[in-house]
C-alpha positions as CSV (number, residue, x, y, z in Angstrom):
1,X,280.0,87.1,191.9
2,X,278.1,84.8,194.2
3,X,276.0,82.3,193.6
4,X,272.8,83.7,195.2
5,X,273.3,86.6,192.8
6,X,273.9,84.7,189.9
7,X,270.5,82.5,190.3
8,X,268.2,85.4,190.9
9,X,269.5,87.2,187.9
10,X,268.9,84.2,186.2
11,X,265.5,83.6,187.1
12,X,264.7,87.4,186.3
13,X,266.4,86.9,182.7
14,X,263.5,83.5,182.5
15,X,260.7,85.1,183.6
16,X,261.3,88.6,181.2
17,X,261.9,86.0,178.6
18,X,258.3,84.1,179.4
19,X,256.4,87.5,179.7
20,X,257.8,88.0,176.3
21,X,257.7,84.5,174.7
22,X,253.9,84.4,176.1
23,X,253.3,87.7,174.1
24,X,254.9,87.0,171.0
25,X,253.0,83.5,170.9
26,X,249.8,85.7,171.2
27,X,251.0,87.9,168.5
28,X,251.3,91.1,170.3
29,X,253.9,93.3,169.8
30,X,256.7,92.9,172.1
31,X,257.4,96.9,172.2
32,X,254.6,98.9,171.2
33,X,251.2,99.7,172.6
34,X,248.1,98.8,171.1
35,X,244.4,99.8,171.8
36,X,242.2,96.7,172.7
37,X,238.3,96.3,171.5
38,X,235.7,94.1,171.7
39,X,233.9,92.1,168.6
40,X,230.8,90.1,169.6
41,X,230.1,87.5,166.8
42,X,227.3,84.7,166.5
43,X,229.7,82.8,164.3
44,X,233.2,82.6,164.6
45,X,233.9,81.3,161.6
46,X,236.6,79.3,162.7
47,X,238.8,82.4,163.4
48,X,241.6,81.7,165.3
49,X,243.9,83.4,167.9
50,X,246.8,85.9,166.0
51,X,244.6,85.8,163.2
52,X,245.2,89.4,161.7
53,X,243.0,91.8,161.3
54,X,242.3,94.4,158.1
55,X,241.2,97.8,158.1
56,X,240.1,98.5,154.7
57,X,242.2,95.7,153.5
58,X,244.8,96.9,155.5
59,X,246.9,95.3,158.2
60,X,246.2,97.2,161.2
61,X,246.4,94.7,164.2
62,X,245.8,91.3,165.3
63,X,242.7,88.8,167.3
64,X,244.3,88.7,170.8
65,X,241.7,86.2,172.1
66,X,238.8,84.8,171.2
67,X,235.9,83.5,174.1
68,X,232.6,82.3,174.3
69,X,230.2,84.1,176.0
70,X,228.5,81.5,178.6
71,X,226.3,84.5,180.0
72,X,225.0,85.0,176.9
73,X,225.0,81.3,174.9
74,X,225.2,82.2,171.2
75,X,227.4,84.8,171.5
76,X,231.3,84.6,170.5
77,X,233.2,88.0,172.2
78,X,236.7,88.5,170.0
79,X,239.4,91.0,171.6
80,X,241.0,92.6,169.1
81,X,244.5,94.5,169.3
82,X,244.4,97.5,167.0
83,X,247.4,100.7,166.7
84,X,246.5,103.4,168.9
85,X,246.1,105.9,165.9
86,X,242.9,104.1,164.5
87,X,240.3,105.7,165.3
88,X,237.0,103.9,165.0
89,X,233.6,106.0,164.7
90,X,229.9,104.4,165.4
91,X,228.7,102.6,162.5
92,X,232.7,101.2,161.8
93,X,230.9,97.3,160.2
94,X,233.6,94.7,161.3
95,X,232.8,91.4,159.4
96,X,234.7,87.7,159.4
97,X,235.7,87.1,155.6
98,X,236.4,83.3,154.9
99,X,238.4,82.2,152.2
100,X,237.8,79.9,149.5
101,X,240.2,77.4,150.6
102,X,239.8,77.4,154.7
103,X,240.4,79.9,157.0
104,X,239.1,83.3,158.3
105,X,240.2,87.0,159.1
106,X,238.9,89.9,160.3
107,X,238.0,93.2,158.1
108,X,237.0,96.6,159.4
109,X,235.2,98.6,157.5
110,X,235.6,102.3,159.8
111,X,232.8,104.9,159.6
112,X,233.3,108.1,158.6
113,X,235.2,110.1,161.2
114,X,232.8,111.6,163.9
115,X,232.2,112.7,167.5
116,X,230.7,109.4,168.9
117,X,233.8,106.9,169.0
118,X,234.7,104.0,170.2
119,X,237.1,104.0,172.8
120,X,239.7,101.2,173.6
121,X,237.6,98.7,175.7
122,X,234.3,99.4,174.1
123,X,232.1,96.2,172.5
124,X,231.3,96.4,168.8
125,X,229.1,94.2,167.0
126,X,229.8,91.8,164.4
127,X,228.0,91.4,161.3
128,X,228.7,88.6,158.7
129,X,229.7,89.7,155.2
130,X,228.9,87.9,152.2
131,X,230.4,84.6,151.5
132,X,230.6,83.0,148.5
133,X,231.2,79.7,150.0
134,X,227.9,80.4,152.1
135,X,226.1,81.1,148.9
136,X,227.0,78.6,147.2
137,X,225.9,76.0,150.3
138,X,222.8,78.1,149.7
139,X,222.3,77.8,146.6
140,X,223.0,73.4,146.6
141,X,219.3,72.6,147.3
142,X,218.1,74.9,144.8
143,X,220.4,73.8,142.2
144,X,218.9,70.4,143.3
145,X,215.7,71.1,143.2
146,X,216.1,72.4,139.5
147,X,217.6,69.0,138.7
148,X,215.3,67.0,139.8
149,X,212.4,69.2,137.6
150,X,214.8,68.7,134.6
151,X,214.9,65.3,135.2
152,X,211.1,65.1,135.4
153,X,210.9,67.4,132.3
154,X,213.5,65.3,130.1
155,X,211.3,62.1,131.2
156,X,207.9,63.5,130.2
157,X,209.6,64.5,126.8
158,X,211.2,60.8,126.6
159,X,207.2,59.9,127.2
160,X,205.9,62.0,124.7
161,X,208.6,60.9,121.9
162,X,208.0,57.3,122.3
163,X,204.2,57.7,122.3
164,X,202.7,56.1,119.4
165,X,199.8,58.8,119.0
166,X,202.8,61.3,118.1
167,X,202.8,61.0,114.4
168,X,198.5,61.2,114.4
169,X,199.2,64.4,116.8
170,X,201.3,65.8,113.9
171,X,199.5,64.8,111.3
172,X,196.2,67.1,112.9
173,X,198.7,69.9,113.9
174,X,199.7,70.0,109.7
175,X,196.4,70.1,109.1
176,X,194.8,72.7,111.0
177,X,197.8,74.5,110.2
178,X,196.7,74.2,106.5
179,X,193.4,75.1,107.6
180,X,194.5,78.1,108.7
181,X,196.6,78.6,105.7
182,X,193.0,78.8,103.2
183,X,190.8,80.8,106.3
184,X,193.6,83.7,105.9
185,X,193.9,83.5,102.1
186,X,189.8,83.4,102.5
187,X,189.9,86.2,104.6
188,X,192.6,88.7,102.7
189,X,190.3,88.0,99.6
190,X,187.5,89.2,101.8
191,X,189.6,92.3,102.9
192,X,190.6,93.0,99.6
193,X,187.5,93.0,97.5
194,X,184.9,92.6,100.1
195,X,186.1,95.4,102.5
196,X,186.9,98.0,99.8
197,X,182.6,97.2,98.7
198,X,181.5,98.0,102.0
199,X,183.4,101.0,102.7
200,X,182.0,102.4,99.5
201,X,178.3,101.6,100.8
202,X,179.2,102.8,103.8
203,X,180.7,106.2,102.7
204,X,177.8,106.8,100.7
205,X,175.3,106.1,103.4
206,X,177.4,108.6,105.3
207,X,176.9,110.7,102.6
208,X,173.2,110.2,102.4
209,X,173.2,111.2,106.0
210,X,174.9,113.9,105.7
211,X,172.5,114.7,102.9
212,X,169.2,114.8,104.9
213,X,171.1,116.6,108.0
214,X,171.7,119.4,105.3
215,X,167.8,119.4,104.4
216,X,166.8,119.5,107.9
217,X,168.5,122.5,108.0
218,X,167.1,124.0,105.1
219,X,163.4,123.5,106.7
220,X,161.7,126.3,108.2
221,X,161.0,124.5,111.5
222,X,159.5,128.3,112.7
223,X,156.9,128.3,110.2
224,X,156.0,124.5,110.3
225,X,155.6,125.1,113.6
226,X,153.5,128.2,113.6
227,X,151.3,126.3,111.0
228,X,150.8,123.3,113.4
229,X,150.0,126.2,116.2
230,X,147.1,127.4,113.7
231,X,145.8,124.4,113.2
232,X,145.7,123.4,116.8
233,X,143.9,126.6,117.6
234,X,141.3,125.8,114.8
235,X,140.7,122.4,116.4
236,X,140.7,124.0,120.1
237,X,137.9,126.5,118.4
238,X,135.4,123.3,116.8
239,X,136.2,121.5,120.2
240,X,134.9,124.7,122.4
241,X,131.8,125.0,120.0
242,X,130.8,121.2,120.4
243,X,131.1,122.2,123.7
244,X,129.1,125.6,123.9
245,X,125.2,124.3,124.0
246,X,124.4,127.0,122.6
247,X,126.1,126.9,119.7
248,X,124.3,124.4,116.6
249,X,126.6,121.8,117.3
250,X,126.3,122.0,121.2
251,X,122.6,122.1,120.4
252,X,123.2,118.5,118.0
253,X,125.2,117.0,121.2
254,X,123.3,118.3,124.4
255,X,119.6,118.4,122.9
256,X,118.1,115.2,124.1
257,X,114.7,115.5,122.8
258,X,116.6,115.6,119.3
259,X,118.5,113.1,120.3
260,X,115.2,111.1,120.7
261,X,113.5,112.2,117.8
262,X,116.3,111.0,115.4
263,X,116.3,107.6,117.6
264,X,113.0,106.9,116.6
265,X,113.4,108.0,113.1
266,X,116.5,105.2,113.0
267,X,114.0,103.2,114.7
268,X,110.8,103.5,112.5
269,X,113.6,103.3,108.6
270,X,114.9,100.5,110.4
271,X,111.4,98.7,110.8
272,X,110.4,100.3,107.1
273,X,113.2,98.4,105.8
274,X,112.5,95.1,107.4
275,X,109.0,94.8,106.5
276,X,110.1,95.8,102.9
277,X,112.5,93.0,103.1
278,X,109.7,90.5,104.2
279,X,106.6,91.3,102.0
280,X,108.0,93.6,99.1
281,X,104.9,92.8,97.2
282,X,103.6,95.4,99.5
283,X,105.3,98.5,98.5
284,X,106.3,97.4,94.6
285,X,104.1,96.4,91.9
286,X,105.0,94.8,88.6
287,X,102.9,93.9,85.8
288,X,103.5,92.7,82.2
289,X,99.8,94.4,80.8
290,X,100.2,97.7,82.8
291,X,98.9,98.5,86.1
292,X,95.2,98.2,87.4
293,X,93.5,100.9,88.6
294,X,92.3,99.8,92.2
């Protein structure tokens, strides 16, 4: 065998050997075909090349190479080798899951098998999934924040324990509360002999109403009420012959010669009465002998 031949075969041998070593060192199978797809992530996560990658919790391929996205800053784009038979549907969530203690992996969560897949090549988008390292990071400043009240709270009760106006403040609180103490036993001896009192009054005030509703409709409001009619007519009757001048009464209001002849009647008694009043002598005559004859 010459030498030429021997050297080319060699150098064949090394470079199958680095196609494969390179492979292998990006964790790709070294005899079987995969399907590639794209994962864009704002975060990696600190995922790493030959990180694996779960279907359902399953181990269904590997991260093949991870680079950032310089036309787009802020975006992280993830190739992802996957076995040819998965078959991943619109809506398939893929999500970075880090670990308690470091690290990160990849889980896909497929959709449910439809007529608008992904095919090998395609871009999916990331989405984070809940962390429980994240949340608790989250939840630090409000865990702070609720120490620092407690520590305000256990302060202002140290405050109000060492205040010398405590015992006086307990003192009044013991007795209002006996206060209250006599106003209830005040107020169930009200309920219980007062209250039953008043019921009674008012029951029988009920009663008395109940009483005069029952009268009411006893009365024969028809013949009240044809009697007021009567009398109504009778007064519309006098009021028509006041009115009538014709009639006697008419004749009293509408004759005004009467009318002047009683005037000066009222006048002259009037007079009569005050020149008896002045100079009685002049109409009466008293005498202890008898009367003269004039």
């Amino acid at each position: 065998m010459k030498k030429e031949f021997k050297i080319g075969l060699a150098g064949i041998v090394a470079l199958v050997t680095l196609f494969f070593g390179i492979k292998f060192l990006k964790g790709k199978s070294l005899f079987s075909v995969t399907n590639e797809y794209y994962v864009t992530f704002v975060d990696a996560k600190g995922l790493t090349k030959s990180s694996t990658v779960f279907v359902d919790g399953f181990e269904a391929g590997i991260v093949s190479n991870i680079q950032y996205d310089y036309a787009r800053p802020g975006h992280i784009v993830v190739e992802v080798s996957l076995d040819p038979k998965m078959v991943l549907c619109e809506g398939t969530k893929v999500m970075l899951n880090s670990g308690l203690m470091g690290g990160c992996h990849m889980n896909i969560v497929p959709a449910p098998i439809s007529d608008k897949r992904y095919m090998p090549g395609d871009t999916i988008p990331g989405m984070e999934e809940f962390s429980l390292m994240g949340e608790a990071e989250n939840l630090v400043p409000k865990i702070n924040d609720i120490a620092n009240k407690l520590d305000t709270l256990i302060t202002s009760l140290n405050t109000l324990v060492n205040n010398p106006s405590l015992p006086k403040i307990l003192n009044n609180v013991e007795q209002v509360t006996q206060d209250l103490t006599v106003t209830t036993h005040h107020l169930n001896t009200i309920v219980g002999k007062d209250l039953p009192t008043l019921t009674n009054t008012y029951n029988k005030v009920g009663e008395n109403v109940l009483a005069l509703t029952d009268n009411l409709k006893s009365v024969d409001f028809h013949a009240t009420m044809d009697s007021v009619n009567m009398t109504l007519s009778n007064v519309n009757g006098i009021m028509k012959q006041i009115a009538n001048p014709e009639g006697t009464l008419g004749a009293l209001m509408y004759d005004r010669g009467l009318y002047n002849s009683l005037h000066k009647t009222v006048g002259s008694i009037d007079s009569l009465m005050v020149d008896i009043k002045a100079r009685p002598k002049r109409y009466v005559h008293f005498s202890v002998f008898g009367s003269k004859t004039k």
